[in-house]
Structure formats: C-alpha cells, structure tokens
C-alpha positions, 0 to 999 in steps of 0.5 A: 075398768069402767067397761068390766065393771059395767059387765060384772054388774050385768053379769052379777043382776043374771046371776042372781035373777037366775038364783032367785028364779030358781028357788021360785022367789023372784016374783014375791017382792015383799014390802022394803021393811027397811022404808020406816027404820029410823036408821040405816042397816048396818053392815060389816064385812070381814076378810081373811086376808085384807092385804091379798089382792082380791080383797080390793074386790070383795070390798069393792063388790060389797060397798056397790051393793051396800050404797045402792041400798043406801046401808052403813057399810064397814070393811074390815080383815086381818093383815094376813092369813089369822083365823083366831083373829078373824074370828075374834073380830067377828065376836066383836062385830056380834056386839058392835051394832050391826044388823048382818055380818058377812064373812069369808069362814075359813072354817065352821068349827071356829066360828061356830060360837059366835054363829049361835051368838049372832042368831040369839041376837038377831044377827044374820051371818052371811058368808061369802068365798069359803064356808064349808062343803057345797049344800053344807054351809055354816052361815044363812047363805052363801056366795061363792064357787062351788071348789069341788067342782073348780078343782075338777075343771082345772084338773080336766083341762091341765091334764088334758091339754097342757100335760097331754095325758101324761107326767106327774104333779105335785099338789102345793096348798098354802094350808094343806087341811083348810076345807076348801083347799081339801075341796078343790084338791079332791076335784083335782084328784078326781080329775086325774082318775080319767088318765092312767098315765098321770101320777100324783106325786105328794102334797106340800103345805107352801105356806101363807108367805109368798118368799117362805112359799117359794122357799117350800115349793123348790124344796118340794121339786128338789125333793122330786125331780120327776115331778112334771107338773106343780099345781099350787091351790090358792092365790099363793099359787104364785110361788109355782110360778116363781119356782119355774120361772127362776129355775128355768124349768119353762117347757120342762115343768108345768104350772097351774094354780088359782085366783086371778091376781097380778103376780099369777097374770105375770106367769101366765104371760110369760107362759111358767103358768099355763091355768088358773082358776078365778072365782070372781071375788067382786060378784061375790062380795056383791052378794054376801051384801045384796043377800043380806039386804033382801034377807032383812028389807024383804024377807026373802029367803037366803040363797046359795048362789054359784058366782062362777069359775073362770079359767085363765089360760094363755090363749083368753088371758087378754081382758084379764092383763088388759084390767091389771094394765099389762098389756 
C-alpha cells in the first residue's frame, strides 16, 4: 500500500503540474497569503455516500493534501445515497466557519441556494467526483473524470472485444436520471453506434441498496432473456456481477460496471465481470483540497482538472486485487 500511494502522489503532482501548465499559472507563484493569518484554514468535505468504499479514498486524499498545508481538515458524508441531506449539511457547513467547502454535487439544482449563499460569504465551493456536465460546472473548480467520455471508453473496449461486435445490453444505473449517470450512459450509447449488431435493450433503475440492487437487475434479465450483456453504471455495478454469478450465467452473460471497489474486484477475479471503469477517487480528493488551498493561499485561478480513467480488466487486474489483498 506504501508502494501505491507513493505512485498516486507522483501521479496527482504530474497531473496537476500538467493542470496548472496548461492554464499558463505554474510559474506565477504568488505570495502564501495564508503566512500572516492568525488561524488555520478551514476546510470541510462533504460526501454522498460515506459508507461506499471509495469514500476511504477521498478522505484519504483530502486530509494528505490538507496536513501538507497545514489546514483544519473535516470529513463528513450521509450514510447512504441522500441528497436532501448532503445538501442540508452543506447549508451548515456555509455557516459552520469554514473557509472552503469541497463537495461531491449530485446535482446543480439542489445546491444551487447554498452555492449563492456561500459566495455571498466568501466561501469558496469546490466540487470533486460529480457536478454537472464537463466545462459546465456549479461549483469554482473541479476535480474528477471527465463521465461522458468514461461511458465511451468502457463501451468501446466491451463491445469491441468482450461481446466481439455482437448481442444486446441492458443499462442498470442506481439513479437512472442523476447527471452524471445519464453522462456515462450517453457515452456508452455512443459507443455502440460503431456496431450494428449491438442492440440496446432497456434501461433499469437497481437502486442504492446492494440486496434490492440485485433483487432489480435479475428481474430486469427475467424480463429479457435475450440480454447478453448487463452493464451497471456505478459502484452498485456490483449486483451485475452478483446476478451472473448465482445465476450461472458466466460465459452466457456478460458484465461490465464502474468503480473499483472490493466487491467488483471479486467479479472480475472470478471473470462474471469482464470491465470497470475507475476514476481514482484519492487524486480526486486531493485536488478538491489542494485547489482550494491555492485558490484562497496564492490567488490562483481554479482549475478543472481530469483525474483519469482507469479501466479494470482481467488481464491488468493484479495491482489492483494486490492493493485490496486478494491475491
């Protein structure tokens, strides 16, 4: 682990010097305005989902950007998926002393109040991992994947070279209209459009609960045995792999999902998943903090920046069963 996180860190420094390169700032390193406060910044960080399992990263990545500046770091997140709540922790964060805000926004509608709010105060909201479409984002800057084009690379390469051109898919997102679920669905549709033989069945909503998940997407291929292949959308993509997986569908059925989790590791091991689509949720936290620090300690102007894909299949799948120890 000492190993990976050393690389992530080298990886997030090239990432964000690339970032920086790009908007022309790297070399106009202001003055650390932060030397004559006579407190800490303080910063808070605001999850959808606090039990999901890259959570850990995100607090991880965010509280190593936070101690090498030295900032007043909190985590904080709903149990499970709740945007009414999220939202109504982040109207309190607005009053709770807080110098910047960083927040996974599920959706621009919801938080647009406490955005104006926070801007009044001199807050600055960053958002990491979801937030709008790419180049039209809520929050000051933003730190994540780029989902339209995550959609289009795990299309590409399932159609291409796990379904060879040919079957039909069904689509299985936790919350069939969130924003950035619709994004990668679109780039997965797209992707499709470069074989004729591969037909889009339907589009199921699973759910945020993994046994209800499950419950819903074998009632979707119930409903549709001539499915031949279950893509879920989200980390929940894990009940695809369940269904085949108990229902003996391996070599019938295929599977393919996002997010790099334990439970999708386990699929792709035992081959009922054949793709999923990471999105590095440490470099992502990172950056929500390390923006926000250079945005408020040297002026510099927030950035969006890609954290990067990375696509999970059996045949580079070792590092990644080697950092959740199963080997």
């Amino acid at each position: 682990m000492k190993n990976s996180k050393r690389f992530l860190m080298i990886a997030a420094l090239a990432v964000f010097a690339m970032a920086l390169a790009t908007q022309g700032v790297f070399a106009q390193a202001g003055k650390d305005v932060t030397q004559g406060m006579d407190k800490k910044l303080k910063m808070v960080m605001i999850v959808h989902d606090i039990a999901s399992p890259f959570s850990a990263f995100f607090k991880s990545g965010g509280e190593d950007a936070a101690k090498a500046h030295n900032i007043d770091f909190t985590f904080m997140g709903t149990q499970a998926i709740d945007m009414p709540k999220q939202s109504a922790m982040f109207e309190n964060a607005i009053e709770g002393g807080f110098n910047a805000i960083t927040l996974t926004m599920m959706d621009n509608k919801a938080f647009g109040k406490g955005l104006e709010r926070a801007k009044a105060k001199g807050i600055a909201v960053f958002s990491f991992n979801m937030d709008g479409d790419w180049g039209k984002r809520a929050a000051l800057g933003y730190s994540g994947a780029d989902e339209y084009s995550q959609g289009i690379a795990l299309g590409k390469y399932f159609f291409k070279e796990v379904m060879k051109g040919k079957g039909s898919y069904i689509l299985c997102p936790a919350i069939a209209d969130l924003d950035v679920l619709v994004l990668r669905m679109n780039g997965i549709k797209k992707a499709a459009e470069e074989y004729p033989d591969i037909k889009y069945i339907t589009t199921v909503e699973i759910g945020t609960d993994l046994t209800k998940a499950y419950a819903n997407v074998e009632n979707a291929y119930t409903a549709h045995p001539e499915a031949t292949a279950l893509i879920g959308t989200d980390h929940f993509s894990e009940s695809v792999g369940q269904v085949i997986s108990k229902r003996g569908l391996k070599g019938k059925v295929y599977g393919a999902g996002f997010d790099i989790t334990p439970g999708m590791m386990k699929y792709v091991k035992e081959g009922s998943i054949q793709a999923t689509m990471g999105q590095n949720p440490y470099l992502q936290g990172y950056f929500a903090v390390e923006q926000a620090w250079l945005y408020l300690a040297k002026g510099q102007p927030p950035l969006e920046i890609n954290t990067g894909s990375e696509l999970v299949t059996p045949k580079n799948m070792a590092p990644y069963l080697k950092m959740y120890n199963m080997q």
